[in-house]
C-alpha positions as CSV (number, residue, x, y, z in Angstrom):
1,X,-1.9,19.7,12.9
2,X,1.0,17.6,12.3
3,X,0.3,13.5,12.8
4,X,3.1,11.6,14.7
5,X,3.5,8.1,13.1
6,X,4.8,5.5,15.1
7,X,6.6,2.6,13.4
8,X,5.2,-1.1,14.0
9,X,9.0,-2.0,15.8
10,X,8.8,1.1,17.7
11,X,5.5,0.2,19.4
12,X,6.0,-3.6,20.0
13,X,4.4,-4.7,17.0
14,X,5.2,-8.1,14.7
15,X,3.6,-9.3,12.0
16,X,3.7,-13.0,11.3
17,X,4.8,-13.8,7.8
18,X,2.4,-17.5,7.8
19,X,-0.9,-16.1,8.8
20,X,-0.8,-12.1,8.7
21,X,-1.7,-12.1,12.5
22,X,-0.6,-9.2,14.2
23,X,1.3,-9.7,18.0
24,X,1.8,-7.3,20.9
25,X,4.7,-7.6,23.1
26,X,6.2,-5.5,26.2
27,X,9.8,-4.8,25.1
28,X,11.0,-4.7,21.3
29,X,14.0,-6.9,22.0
30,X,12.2,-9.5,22.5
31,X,10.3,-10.2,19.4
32,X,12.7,-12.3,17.7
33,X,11.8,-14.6,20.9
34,X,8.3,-14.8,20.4
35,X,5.8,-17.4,18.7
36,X,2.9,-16.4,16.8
37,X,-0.4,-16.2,19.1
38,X,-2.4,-17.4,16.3
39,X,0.0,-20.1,14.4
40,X,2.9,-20.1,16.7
41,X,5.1,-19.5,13.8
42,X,8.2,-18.0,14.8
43,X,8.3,-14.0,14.6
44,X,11.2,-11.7,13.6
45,X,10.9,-8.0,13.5
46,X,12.6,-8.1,9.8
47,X,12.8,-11.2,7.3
48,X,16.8,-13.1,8.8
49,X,19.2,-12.4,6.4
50,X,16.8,-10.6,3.5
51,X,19.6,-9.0,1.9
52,X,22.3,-11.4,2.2
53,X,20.2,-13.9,0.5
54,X,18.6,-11.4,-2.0
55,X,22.0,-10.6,-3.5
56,X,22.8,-14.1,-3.7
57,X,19.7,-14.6,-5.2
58,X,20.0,-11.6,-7.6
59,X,23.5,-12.6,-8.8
60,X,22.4,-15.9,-9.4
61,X,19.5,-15.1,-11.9
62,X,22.2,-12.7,-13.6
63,X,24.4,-16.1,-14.0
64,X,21.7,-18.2,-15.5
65,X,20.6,-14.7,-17.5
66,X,23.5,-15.0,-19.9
67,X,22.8,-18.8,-21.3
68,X,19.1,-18.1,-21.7
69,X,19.7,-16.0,-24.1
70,X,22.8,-17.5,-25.6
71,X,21.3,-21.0,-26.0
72,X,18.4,-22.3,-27.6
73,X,14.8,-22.3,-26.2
74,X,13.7,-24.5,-29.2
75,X,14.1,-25.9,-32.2
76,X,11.2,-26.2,-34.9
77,X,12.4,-29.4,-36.9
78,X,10.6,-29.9,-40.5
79,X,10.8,-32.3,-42.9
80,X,14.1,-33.7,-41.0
81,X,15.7,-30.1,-41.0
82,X,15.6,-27.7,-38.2
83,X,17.1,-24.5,-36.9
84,X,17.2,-23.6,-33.1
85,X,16.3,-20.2,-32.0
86,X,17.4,-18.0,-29.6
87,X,14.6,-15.8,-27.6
88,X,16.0,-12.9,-29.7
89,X,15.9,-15.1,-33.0
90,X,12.5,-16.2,-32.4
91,X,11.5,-12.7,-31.6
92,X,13.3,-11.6,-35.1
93,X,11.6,-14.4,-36.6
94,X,8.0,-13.4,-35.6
95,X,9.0,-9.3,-36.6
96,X,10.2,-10.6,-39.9
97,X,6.5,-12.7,-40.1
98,X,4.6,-9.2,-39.5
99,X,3.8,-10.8,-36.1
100,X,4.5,-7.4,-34.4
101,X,2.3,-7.6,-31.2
102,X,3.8,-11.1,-30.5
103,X,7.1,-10.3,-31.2
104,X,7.1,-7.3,-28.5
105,X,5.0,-9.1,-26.1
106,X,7.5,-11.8,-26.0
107,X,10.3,-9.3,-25.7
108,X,8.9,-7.3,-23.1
109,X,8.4,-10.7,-21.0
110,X,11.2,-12.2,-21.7
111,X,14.1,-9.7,-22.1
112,X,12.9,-6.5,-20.8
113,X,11.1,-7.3,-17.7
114,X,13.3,-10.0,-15.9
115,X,16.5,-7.4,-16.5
116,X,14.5,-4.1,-15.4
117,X,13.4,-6.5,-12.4
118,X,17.3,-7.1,-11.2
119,X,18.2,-3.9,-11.7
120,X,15.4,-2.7,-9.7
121,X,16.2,-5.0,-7.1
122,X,20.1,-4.1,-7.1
123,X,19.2,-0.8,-6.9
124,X,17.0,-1.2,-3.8
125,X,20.0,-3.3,-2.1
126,X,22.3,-0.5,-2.5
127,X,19.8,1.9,-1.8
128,X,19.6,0.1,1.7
129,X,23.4,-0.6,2.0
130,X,23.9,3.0,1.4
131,X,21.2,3.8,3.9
132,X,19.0,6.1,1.8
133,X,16.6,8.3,3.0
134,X,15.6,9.6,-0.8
135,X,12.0,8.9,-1.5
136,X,11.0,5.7,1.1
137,X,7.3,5.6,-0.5
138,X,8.3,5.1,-4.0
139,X,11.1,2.6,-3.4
140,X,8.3,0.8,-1.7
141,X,6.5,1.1,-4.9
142,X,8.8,0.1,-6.8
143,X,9.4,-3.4,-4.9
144,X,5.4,-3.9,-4.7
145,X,5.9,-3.6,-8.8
146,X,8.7,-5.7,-8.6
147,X,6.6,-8.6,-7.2
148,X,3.6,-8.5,-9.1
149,X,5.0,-8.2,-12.4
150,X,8.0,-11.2,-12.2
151,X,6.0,-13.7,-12.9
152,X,5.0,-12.7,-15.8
153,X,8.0,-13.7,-17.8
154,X,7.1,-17.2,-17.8
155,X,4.6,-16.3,-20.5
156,X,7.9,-17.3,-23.0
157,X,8.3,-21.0,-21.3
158,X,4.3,-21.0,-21.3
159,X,4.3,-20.5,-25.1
160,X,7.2,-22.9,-25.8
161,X,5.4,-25.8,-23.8
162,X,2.0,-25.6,-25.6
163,X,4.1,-25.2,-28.4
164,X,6.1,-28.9,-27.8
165,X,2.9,-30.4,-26.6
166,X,0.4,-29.4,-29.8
167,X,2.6,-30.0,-32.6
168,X,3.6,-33.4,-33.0
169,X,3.3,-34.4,-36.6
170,X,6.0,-36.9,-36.2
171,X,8.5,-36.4,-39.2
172,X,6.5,-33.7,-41.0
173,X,7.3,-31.0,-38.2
174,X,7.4,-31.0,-34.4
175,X,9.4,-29.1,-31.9
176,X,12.0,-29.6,-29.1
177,X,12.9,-27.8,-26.1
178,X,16.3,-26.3,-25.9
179,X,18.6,-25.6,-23.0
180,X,18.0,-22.2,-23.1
181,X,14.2,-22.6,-22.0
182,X,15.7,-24.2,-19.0
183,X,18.0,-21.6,-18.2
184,X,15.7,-18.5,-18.3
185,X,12.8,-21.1,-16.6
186,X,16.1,-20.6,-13.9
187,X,16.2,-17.1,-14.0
188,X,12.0,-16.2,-13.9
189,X,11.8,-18.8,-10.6
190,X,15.0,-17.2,-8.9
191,X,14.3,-13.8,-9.5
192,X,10.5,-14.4,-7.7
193,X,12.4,-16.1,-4.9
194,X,14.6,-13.2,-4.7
195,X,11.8,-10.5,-4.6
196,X,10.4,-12.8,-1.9
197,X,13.5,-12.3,0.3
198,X,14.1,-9.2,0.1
199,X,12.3,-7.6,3.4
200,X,10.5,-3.6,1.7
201,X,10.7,-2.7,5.9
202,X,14.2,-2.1,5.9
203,X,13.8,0.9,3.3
204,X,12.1,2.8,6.5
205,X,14.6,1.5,9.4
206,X,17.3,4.2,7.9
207,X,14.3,6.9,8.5
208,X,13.5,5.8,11.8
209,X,17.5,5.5,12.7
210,X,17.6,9.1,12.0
211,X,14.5,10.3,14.1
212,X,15.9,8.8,16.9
């Protein structure tokens, strides 16, 4: 027996984005008039301008994405002489130390993930612009993985801060920040704020277009 699904829009449905309560109302037009019966939080049936301000969002954090890599995250200054690195000299640094497990964990944080994550989320955009129907579940996946695994990036400006704050050894060695860390620090917050924009409902409304 085949199961009909009805959509949450199609039968009156909202979900308030503060407190996860879920509200009932006569006519779907008028949703984006209603207030939350729980929090009276204002409801919309999708998030107001998710991918407007995603792809603003996403081409910021590809902006910033070029500096924190080009400058400096930090420089380890010794006996009066220092040398800033680069993520990617740091991470050459720690291969050519035999720290191997650090040197990819470090890479996959800091260069793989936050590129695979604006791709990923450039790729849903278009997906949505284009109106897609190909594989709705997996897309959804795809943004749920998106969002879960962002934050760790910051791992790199974690390791850089313990780093500034435990070695102080006044002229025999300490280190400084460099721009760089403040740059990708740029990118890791942005690209979160993007995922958070970016509404995973509208990846259905092309599906549910079509059944009508």
């Amino acid at each position: 027996m085949k199961i009909k699904i009805t959509s949450a829009k199609k039968a009156s449905l909202i979900h308030c984005h503060l407190c996860g309560q879920l509200n009932r109302t006569r006519k779907a037009k008028e949703l984006s008039l209603l207030e939350c019966s729980h929090c009276d939080a204002t409801l919309h049936v999708r998030k107001p301008n998710s991918i407007s301000r995603t792809w603003a969002l996403v081409i910021t954090a590809f902006l910033l994405y070029i500096p924190a890599n080009v400058l400096p995250v930090m420089t380890v200054i010794s006996m009066g002489h220092g040398e800033p690195d680069t993520i990617l000299s740091g991470i050459h640094a720690l291969m050519e130390s035999g720290m191997w497990p650090l040197a990819i964990l470090i890479f996959f944080a800091s260069i793989t993930v936050p590129m695979l994550k604006l791709l990923g989320l450039i790729f849903l955009l278009v997906s949505i612009r284009l109106k897609s129907k190909w594989r709705p579940k997996e897309r959804t996946k795809l943004y749920r993985i998106i969002e879960a695994v962002g934050r760790w990036s910051m791992v790199d400006i974690f390791m850089v801060s313990i780093l500034i704050a435990l070695v102080k050894l006044g002229s025999l060695a300490t280190i400084e920040p460099g721009a760089g860390a403040t740059f990708f620090a740029g990118v890791v917050v942005i690209t979160m704020f993007a995922a958070m924009s970016f509404d995973p409902r509208l990846i259905w409304d092309a599906i549910e277009e079509e059944k009508k």
